[in-house]
N, C-alpha and C positions, 0 to 999 in steps of 0.2 A: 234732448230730442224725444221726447216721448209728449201725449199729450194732453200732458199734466203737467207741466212744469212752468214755471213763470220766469225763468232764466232769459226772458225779454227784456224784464224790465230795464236792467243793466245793460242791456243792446239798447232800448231806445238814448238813454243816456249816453251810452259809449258807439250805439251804432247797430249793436244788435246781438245780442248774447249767443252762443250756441245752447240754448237754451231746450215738456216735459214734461214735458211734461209735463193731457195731458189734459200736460197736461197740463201753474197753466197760467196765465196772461194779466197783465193788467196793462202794462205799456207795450210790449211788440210781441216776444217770442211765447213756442208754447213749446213745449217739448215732449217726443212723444218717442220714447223708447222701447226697441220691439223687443218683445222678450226671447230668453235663448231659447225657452223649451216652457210648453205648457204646462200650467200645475196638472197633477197629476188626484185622483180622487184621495188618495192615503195623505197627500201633501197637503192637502185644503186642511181636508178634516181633520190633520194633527197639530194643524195652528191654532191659537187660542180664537175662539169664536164660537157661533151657536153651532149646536150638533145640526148637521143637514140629513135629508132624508134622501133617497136617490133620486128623487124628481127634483127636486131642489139642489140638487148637484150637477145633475143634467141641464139643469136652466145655465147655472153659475158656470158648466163648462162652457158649452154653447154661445154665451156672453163673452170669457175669456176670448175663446178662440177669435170670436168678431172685434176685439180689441185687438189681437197679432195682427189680421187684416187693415186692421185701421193704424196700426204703425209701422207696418212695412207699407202701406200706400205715404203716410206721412212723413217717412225717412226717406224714400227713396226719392219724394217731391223737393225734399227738403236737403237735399244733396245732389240733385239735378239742375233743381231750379224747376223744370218743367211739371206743369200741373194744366189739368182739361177744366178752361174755364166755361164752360158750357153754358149758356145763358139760363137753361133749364138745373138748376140747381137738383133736382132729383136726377139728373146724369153727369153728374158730378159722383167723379172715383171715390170721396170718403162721406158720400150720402150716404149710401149701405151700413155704412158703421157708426155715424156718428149723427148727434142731431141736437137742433136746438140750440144752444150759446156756444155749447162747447165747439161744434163744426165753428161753428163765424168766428172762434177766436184761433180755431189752428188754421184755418183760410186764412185771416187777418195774418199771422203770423209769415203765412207763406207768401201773401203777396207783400209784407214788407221787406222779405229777402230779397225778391225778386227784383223789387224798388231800388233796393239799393246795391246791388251787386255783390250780396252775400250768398254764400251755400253753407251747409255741415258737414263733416268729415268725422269720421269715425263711427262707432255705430254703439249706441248706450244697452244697458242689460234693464230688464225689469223680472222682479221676483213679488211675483203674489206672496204676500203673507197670509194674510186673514180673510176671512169671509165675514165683516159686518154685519150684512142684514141681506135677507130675501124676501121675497113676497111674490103674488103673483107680477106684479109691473114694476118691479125696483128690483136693482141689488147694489148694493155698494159694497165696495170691498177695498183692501189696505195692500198697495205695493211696494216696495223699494225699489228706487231707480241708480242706478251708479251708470254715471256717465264719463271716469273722471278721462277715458281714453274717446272723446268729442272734442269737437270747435267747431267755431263758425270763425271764416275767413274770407277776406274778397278774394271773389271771383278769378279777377284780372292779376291782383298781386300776391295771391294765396299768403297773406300775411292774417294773423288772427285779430280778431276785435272784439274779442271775447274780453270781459273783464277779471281782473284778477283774483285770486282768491277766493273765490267763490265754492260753497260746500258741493261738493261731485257728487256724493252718496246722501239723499234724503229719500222720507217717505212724501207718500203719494194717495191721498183717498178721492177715488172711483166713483161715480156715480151712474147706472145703465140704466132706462126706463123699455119697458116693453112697448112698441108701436103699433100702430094697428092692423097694420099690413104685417105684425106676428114678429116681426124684426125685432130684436137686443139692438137700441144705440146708445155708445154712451154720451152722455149729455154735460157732465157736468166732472170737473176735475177741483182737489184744492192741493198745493203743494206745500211743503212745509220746508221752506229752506235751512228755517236757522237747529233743525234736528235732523240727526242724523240715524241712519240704522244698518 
């Protein structure tokens, strides 16, 4: 459930994964797990990665944090069911956070729950590891997601349809771009199922 995760694709096969993550998609689901607690400046900077300066910390918080926004709107849609499908796509709830392919594929995601009488249940952790790269209009960065206490189940018969065995705990790399209107979205997720961290 985070959205970065491609834990769909085994839901389009089996129905629809409780899939991340996210982030992130290629047949249904995307997964976008909120994280428990934002990194912290000591916590970035003691992960392996480039040394950041304080403005470039300050970017890389300020991004994070629009990323918690963008999976507590994403989890909470995605365990209701209900989302504001606004004809105006810039008043759409994860405009603010998100943009470009990666919004249309946690949209996609959400309205093929919706399709088909799935929700999620439980709620997945995300732990920033790394800070990749910054710039002025980019940053990407390296999460882990452990979601193994998630599902996705219908609706009606709260039975799951989640696929079996499938890895719970992978990494996650992020991709944010700066907008013009000054806004962090992120735009782009790739998940890495068959590793773990």
């Amino acid at each position: 459930m985070i959205p970065y995760s491609r834990r769909g694709r085994s839901v389009a096969a089996a129905a629809l994964l409780a899939a991340a993550s996210l982030v992130a998609f290629t047949g249904c689901a995307a997964e976008v797990p909120m994280p428990e607690t934002p990194p912290t400046q000591a916590a970035v900077r003691s992960s392996p990665g480039p040394k950041l300066s304080d403005d470039q910390q300050r970017t890389v918080d300020t991004a994070w944090t629009a990323f918690q926004k963008l999976n507590g709107i994403y989890l909470a849609a995605g365990q209701t069911g209900k989302y504001d499908w606004n004809k105006d796509i810039t008043r759409r709830p994860l405009y603010r956070y998100a943009g470009g392919r990666y919004m249309a594929l946690l949209e996609r995601d959400l309205g093929l729950l919706a399709e088909q009488g799935l929700i999620r249940t439980g709620k997945p952790t995300v732990t920033l590891r790394r800070v990749v790269s910054v710039s002025s209009t980019s940053i990407v960065v390296e999460a882990c997601v452990d979601d193994a206490g998630t599902d996705t189940v219908n609706k009606k018969t709260r039975k799951s349809v989640a696929a079996p065995g499938q890895n719970k705990r992978y990494p996650v790399t992020l991709r944010a771009g700066l907008y013009p209107d000054s806004l962090w979205r992120w735009v782009d997720s790739h998940t890495d199922r068959a590793a773990s961290c």
